[in-house]
C-alpha positions as CSV (number, residue, x, y, z in Angstrom):
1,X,8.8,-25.7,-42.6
2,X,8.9,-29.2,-42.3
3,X,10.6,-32.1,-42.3
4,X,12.5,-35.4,-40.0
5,X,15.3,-33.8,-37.5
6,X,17.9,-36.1,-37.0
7,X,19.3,-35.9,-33.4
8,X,16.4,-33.8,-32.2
9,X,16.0,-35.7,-29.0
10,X,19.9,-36.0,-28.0
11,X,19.7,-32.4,-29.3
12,X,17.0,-31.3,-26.6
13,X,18.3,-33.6,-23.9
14,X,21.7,-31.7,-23.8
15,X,20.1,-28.2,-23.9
16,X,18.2,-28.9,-21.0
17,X,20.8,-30.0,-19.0
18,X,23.1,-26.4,-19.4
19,X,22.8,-23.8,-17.5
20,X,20.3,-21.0,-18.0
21,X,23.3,-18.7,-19.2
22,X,24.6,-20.8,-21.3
23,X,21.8,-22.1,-22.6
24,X,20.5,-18.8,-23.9
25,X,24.2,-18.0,-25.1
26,X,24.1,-20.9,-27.2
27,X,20.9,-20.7,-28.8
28,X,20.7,-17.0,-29.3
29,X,24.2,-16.9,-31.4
30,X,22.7,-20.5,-33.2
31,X,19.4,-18.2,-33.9
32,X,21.4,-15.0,-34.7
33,X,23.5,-17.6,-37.5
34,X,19.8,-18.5,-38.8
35,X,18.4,-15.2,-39.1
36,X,21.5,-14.3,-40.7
37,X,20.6,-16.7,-43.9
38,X,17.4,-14.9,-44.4
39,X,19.1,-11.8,-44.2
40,X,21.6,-13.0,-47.0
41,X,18.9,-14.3,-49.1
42,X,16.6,-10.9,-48.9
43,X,19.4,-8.5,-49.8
44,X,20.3,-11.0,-53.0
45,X,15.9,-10.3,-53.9
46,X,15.8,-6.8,-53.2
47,X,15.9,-4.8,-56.2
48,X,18.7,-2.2,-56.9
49,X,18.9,1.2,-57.8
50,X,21.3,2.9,-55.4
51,X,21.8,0.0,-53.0
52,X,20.2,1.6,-49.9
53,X,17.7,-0.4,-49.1
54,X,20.1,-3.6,-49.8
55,X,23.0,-2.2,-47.3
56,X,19.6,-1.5,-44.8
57,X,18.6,-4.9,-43.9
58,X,19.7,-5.7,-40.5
59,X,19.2,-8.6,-38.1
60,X,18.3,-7.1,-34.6
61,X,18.0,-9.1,-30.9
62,X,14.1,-8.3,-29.9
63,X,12.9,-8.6,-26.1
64,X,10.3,-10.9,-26.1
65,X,8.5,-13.2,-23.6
66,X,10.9,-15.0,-20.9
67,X,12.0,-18.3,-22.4
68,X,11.4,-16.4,-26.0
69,X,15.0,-15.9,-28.2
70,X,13.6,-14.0,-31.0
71,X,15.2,-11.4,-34.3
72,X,14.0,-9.3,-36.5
73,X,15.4,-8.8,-39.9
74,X,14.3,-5.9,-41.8
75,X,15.4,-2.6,-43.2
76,X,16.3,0.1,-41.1
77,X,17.8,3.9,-42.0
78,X,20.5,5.3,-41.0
79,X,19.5,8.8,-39.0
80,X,23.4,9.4,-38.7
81,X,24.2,9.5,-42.5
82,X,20.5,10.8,-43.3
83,X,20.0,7.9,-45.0
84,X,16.2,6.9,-45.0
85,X,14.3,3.5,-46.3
86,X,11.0,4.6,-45.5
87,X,9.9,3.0,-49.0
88,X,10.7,-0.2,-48.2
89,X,7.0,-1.8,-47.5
90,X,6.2,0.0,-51.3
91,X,8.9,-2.1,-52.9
92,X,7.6,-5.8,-51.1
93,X,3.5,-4.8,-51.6
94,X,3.7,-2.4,-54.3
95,X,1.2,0.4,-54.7
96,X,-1.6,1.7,-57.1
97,X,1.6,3.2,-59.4
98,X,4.0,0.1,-59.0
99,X,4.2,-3.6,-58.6
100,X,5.4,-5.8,-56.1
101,X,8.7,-6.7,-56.0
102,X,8.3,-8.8,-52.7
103,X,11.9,-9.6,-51.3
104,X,12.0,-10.5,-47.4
105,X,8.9,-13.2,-47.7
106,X,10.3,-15.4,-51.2
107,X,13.5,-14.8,-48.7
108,X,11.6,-16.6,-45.6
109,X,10.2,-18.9,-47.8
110,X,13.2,-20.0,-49.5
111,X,15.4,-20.4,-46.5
112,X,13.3,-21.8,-43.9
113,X,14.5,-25.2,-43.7
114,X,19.0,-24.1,-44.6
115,X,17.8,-22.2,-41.3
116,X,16.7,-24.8,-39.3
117,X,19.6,-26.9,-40.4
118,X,21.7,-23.8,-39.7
119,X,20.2,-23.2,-36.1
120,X,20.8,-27.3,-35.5
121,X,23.9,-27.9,-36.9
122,X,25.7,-24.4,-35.1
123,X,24.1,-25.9,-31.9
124,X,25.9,-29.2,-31.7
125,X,29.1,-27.3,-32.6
126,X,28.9,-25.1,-30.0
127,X,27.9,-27.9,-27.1
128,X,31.0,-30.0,-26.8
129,X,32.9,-26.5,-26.0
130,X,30.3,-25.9,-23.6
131,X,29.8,-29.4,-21.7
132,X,33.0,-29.0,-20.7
């Protein structure tokens, strides 16, 4: 991704002046809106038969490194309902009996920079509320 960020610096400026609370509050729901998009866009790629994999693609919170807001969007089964997606990786790399039909990367691909807009744009919403 790449490309000029308006409002960048007044952007950063303001973020480092909330608290550490709010700060991660902010930016994890702004992420979580981002993540979202790609989300969105993998499910509209992913190839239907019975829709399971489709209705399986989930965005989760992950624990990563302190200072580190990070999500992971990618199928996941439902043990519950004995639904399974195990096939998943087979349908975006294929195999020796069937193509490709790659869906989560064209979906990072595609989105990366409505996500960074996304991310930016749901920040400086959220900031007036919270500099109060």
């Amino acid at each position: 991704m790449s490309g000029e960020i308006k409002g960048l610096e007044e952007l950063i400026k303001n973020l480092t002046d909330l608290p550490d609370k709010l700060e991660k509050k902010v930016i994890r729901r702004s992420v979580r809106k981002g993540a979202n998009i790609i989300k969105t866009k993998a499910q509209g790629y992913v190839p239907v038969r019975e829709g399971k994999l489709k209705k399986s693609i989930k965005v989760s919170g992950v624990k990563a490194k302190p200072g580190v807001i990070a999500f992971k969007i990618r199928p996941t089964g439902n043990k519950k309902r004995g639904v399974s997606v195990f096939y998943d990786r087979f349908v975006e790399n294929g195999t020796s009996k069937m193509a490709a039909q790659p869906y989560m990367r064209p979906a990072y691909d595609e989105a990366g920079e409505d996500v960074l807009n996304a991310v930016i744009d749901d920040i400086k919403l959220q900031l007036p509320e919270v500099m109060k």
